[in-house]
Jmol script that loads the backbone (N, CA, C; Angstrom):
load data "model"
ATOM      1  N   UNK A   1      86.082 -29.475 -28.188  1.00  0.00           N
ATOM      2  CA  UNK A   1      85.071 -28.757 -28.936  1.00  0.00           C
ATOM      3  C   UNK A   1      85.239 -29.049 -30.417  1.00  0.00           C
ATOM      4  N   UNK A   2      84.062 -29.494 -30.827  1.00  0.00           N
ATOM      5  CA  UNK A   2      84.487 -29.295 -32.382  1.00  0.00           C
ATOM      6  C   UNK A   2      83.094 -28.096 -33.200  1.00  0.00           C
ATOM      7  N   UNK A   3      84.864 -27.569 -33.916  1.00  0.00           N
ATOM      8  CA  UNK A   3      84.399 -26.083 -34.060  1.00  0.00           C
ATOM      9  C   UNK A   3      83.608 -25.847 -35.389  1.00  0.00           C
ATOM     10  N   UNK A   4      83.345 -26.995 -36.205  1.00  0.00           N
ATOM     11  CA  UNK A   4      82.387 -27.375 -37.415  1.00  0.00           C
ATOM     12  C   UNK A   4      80.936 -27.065 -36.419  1.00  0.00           C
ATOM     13  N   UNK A   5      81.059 -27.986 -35.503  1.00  0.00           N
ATOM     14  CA  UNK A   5      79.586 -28.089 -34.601  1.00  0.00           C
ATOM     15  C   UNK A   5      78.846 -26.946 -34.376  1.00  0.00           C
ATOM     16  N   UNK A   6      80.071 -26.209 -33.711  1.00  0.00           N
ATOM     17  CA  UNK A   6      79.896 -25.342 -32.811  1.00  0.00           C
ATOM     18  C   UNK A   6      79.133 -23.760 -33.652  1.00  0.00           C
ATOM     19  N   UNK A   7      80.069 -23.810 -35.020  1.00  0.00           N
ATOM     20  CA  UNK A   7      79.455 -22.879 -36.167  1.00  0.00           C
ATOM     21  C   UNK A   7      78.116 -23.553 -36.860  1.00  0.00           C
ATOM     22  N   UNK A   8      77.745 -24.419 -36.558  1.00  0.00           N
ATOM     23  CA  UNK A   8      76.520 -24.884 -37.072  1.00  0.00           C
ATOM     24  C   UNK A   8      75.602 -24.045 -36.083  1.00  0.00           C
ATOM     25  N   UNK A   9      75.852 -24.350 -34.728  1.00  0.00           N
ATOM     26  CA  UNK A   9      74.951 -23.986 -33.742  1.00  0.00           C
ATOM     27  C   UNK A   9      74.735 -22.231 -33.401  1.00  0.00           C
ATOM     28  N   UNK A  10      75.747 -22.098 -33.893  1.00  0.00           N
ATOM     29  CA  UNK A  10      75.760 -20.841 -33.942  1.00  0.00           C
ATOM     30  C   UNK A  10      74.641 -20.171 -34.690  1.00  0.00           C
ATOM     31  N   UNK A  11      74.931 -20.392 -36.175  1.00  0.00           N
ATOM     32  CA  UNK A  11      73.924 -20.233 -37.132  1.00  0.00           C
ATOM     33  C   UNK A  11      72.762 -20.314 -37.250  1.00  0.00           C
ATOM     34  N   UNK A  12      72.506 -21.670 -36.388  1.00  0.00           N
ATOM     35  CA  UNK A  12      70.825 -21.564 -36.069  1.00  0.00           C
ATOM     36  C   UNK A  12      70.139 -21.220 -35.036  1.00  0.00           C
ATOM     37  N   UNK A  13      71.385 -20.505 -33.786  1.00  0.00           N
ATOM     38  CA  UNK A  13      70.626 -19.811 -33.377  1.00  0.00           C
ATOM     39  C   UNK A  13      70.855 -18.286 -33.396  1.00  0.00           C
ATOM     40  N   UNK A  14      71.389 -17.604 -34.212  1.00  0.00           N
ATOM     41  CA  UNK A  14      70.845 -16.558 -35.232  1.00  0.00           C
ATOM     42  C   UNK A  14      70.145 -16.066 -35.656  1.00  0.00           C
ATOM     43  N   UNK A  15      70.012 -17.369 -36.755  1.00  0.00           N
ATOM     44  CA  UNK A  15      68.850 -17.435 -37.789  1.00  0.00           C
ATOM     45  C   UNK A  15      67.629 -17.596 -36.655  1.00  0.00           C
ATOM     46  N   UNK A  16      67.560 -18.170 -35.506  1.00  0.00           N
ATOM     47  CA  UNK A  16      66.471 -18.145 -34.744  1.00  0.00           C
ATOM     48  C   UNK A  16      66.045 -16.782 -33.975  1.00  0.00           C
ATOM     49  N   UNK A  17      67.071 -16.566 -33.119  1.00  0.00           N
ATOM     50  CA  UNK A  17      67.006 -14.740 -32.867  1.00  0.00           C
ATOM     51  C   UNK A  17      66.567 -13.908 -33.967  1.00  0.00           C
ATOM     52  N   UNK A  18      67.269 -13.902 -35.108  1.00  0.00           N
ATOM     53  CA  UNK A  18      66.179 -12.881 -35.854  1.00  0.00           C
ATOM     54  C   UNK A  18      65.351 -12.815 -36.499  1.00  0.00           C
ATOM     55  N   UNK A  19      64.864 -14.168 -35.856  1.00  0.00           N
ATOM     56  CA  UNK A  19      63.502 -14.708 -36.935  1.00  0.00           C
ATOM     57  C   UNK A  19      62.082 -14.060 -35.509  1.00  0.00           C
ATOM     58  N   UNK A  20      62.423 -14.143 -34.828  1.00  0.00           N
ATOM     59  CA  UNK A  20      62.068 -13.996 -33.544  1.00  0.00           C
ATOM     60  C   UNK A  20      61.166 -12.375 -33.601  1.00  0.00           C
ATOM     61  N   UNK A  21      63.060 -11.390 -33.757  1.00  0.00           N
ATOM     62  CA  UNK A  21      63.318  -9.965 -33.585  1.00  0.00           C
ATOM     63  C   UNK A  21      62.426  -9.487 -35.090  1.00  0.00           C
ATOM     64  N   UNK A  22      61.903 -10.516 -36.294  1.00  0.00           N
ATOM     65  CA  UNK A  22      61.518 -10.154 -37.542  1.00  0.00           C
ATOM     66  C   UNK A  22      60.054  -9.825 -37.439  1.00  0.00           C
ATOM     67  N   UNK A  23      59.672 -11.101 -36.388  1.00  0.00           N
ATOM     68  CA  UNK A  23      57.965 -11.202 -36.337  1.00  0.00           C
ATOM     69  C   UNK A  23      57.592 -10.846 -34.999  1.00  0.00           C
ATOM     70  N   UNK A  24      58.352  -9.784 -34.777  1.00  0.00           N
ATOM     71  CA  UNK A  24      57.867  -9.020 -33.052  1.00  0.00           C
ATOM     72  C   UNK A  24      57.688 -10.257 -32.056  1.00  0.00           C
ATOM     73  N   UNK A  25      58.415 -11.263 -31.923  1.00  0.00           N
ATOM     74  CA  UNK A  25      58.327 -12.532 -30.928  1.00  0.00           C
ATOM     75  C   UNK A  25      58.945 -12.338 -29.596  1.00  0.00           C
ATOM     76  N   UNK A  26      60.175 -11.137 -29.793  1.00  0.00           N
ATOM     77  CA  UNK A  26      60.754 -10.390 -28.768  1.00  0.00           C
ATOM     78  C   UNK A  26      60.291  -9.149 -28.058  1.00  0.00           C
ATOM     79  N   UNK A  27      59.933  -9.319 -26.728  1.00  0.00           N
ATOM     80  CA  UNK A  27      59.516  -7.983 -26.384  1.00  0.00           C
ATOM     81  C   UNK A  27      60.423  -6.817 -26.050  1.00  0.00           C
ATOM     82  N   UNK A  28      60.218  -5.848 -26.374  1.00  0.00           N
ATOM     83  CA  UNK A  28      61.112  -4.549 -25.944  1.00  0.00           C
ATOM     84  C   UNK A  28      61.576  -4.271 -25.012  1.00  0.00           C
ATOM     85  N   UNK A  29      61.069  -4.710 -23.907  1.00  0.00           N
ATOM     86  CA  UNK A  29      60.805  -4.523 -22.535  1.00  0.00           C
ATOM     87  C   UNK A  29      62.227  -5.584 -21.969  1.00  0.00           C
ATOM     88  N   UNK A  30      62.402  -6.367 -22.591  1.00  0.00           N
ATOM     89  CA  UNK A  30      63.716  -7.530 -22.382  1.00  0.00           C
ATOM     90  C   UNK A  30      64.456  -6.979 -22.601  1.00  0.00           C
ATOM     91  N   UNK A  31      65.813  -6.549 -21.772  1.00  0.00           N
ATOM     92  CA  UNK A  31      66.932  -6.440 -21.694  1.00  0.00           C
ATOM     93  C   UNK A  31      67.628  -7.827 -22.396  1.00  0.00           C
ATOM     94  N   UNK A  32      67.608  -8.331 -22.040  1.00  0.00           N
ATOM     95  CA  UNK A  32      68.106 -10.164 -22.353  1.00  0.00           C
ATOM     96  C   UNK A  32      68.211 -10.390 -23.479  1.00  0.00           C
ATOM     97  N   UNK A  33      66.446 -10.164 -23.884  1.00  0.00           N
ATOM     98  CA  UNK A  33      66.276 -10.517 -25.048  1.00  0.00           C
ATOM     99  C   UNK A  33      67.169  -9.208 -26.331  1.00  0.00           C
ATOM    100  N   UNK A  34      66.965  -7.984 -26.046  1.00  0.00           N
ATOM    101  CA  UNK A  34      68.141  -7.306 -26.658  1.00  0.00           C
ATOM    102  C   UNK A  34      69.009  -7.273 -26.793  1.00  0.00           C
ATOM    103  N   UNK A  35      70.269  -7.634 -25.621  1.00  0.00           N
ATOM    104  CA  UNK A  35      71.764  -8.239 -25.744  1.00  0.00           C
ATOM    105  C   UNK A  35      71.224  -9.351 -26.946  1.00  0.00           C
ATOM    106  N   UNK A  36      70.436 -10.626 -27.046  1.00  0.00           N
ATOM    107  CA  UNK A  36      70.675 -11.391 -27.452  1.00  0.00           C
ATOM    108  C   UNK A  36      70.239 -11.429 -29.037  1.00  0.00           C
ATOM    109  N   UNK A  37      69.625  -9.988 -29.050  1.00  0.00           N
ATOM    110  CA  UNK A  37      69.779  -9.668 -30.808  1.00  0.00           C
ATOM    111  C   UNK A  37      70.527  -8.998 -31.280  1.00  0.00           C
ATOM    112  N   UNK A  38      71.326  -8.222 -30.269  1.00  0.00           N
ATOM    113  CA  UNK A  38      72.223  -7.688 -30.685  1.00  0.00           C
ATOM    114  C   UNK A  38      73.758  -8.631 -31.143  1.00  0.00           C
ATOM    115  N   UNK A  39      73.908  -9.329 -30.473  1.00  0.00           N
ATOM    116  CA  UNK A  39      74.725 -10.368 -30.417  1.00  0.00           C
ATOM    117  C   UNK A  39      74.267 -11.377 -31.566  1.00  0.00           C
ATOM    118  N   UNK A  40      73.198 -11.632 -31.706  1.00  0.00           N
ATOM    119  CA  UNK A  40      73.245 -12.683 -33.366  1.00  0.00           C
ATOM    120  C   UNK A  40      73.792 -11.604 -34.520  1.00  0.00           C
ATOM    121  N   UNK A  41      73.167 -10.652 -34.372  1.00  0.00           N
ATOM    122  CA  UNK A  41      73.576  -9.256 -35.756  1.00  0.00           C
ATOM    123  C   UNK A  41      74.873  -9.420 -35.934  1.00  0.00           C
ATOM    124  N   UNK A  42      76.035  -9.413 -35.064  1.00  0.00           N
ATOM    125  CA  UNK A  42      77.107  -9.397 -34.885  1.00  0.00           C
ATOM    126  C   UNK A  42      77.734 -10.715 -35.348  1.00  0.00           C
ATOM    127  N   UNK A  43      77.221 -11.885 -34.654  1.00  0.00           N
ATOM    128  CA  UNK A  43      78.004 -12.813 -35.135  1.00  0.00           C
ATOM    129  C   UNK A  43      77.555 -13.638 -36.187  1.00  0.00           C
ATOM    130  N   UNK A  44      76.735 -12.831 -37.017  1.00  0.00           N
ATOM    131  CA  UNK A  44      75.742 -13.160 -38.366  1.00  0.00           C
ATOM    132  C   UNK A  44      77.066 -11.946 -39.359  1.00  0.00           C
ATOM    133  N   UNK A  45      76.757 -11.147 -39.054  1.00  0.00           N
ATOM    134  CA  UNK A  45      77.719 -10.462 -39.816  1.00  0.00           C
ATOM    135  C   UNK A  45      78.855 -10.366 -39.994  1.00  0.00           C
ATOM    136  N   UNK A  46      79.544 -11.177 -38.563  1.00  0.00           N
ATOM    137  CA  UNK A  46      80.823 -11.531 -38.823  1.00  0.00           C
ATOM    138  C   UNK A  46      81.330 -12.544 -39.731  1.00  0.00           C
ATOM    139  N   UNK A  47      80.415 -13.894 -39.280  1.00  0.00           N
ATOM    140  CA  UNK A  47      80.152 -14.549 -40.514  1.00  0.00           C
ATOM    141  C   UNK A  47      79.776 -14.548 -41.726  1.00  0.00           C
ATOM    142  N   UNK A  48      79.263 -13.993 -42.216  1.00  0.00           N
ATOM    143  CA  UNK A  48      78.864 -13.424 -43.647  1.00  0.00           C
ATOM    144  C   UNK A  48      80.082 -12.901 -43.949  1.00  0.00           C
ATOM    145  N   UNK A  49      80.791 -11.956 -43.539  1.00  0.00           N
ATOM    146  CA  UNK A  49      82.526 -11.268 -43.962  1.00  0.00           C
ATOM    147  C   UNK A  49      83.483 -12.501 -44.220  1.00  0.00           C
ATOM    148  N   UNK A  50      83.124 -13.222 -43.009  1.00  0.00           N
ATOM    149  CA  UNK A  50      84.091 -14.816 -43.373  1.00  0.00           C
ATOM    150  C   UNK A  50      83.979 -15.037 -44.416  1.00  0.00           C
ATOM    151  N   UNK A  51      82.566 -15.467 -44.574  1.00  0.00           N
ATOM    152  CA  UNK A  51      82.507 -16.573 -45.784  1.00  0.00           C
ATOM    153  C   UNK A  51      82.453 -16.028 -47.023  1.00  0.00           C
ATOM    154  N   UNK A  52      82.781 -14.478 -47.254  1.00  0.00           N
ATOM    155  CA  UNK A  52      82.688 -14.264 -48.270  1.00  0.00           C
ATOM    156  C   UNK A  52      84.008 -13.377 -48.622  1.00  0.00           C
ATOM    157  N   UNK A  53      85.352 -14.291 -48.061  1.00  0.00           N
ATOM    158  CA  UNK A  53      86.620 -13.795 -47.689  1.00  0.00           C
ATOM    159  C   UNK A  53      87.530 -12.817 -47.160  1.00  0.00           C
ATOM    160  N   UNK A  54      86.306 -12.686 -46.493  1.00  0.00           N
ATOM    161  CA  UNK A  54      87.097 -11.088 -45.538  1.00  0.00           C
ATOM    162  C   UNK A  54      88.362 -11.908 -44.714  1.00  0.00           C
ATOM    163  N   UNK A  55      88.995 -11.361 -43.919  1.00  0.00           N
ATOM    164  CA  UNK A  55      89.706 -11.599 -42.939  1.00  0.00           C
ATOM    165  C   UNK A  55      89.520 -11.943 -41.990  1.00  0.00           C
ATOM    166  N   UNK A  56      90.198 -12.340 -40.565  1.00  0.00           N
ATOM    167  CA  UNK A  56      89.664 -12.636 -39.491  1.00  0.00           C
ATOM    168  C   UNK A  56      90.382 -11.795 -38.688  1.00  0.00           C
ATOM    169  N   UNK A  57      89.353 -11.178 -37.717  1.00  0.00           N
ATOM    170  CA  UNK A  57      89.996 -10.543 -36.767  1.00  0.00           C
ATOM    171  C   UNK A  57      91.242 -10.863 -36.367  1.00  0.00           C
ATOM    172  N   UNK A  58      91.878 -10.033 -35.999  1.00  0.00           N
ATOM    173  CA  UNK A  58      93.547  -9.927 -35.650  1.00  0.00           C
ATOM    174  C   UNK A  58      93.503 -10.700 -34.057  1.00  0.00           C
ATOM    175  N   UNK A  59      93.021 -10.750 -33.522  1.00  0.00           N
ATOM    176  CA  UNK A  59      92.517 -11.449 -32.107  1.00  0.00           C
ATOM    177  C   UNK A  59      92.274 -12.978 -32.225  1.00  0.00           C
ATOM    178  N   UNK A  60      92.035 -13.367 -33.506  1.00  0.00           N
ATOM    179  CA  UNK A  60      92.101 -14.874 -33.823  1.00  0.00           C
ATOM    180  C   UNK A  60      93.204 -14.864 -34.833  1.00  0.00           C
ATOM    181  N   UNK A  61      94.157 -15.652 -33.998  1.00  0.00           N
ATOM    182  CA  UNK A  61      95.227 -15.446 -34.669  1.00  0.00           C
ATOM    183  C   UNK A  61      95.311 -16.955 -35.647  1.00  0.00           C
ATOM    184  N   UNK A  62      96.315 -16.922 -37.215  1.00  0.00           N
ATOM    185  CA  UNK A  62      96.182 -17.878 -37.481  1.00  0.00           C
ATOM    186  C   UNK A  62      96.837 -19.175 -37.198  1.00  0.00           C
ATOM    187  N   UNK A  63      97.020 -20.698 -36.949  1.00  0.00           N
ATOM    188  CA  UNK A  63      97.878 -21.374 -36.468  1.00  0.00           C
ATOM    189  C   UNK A  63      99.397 -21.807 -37.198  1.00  0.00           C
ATOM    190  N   UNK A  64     100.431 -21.636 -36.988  1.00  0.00           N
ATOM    191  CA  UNK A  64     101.760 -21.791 -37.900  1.00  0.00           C
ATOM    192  C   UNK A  64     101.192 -23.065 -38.791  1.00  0.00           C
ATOM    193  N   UNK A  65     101.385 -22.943 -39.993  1.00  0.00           N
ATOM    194  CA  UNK A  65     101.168 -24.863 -40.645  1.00  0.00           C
ATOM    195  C   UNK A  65     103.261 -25.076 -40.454  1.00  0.00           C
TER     196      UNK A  65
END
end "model"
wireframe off; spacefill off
backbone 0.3
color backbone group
């Protein structure tokens, strides 16, 4: 896996989920589709804490250099 990629893909599909959840493209009625906005919020906001030097969860641990 490369994990540059993998945070790219992430991001755009995010940015796609709540572009979606912005212009009512998601119906209410979707279970699916709710896990799956709930879940960009999350890993939109986790990212945003990253990159703007928060910490990383204690569950990702860091590797010895």
């Amino acid at each position: 896996m490369d994990p540059e990629a993998c945070l790219t893909e992430i991001r755009r599909l995010v940015d796609k989920i709540q572009y979606h959840q912005d212009h009512s493209l998601i119906t209410a009625d979707s279970e699916v589709a709710t896990l799956a906005y709930e879940l960009a919020e999350h890993a939109g906001a986790l990212d945003e804490w990253i990159m703007r030097g928060g910490y990383l969860p204690p569950q990702w641990p860091r590797s010895a250099e």
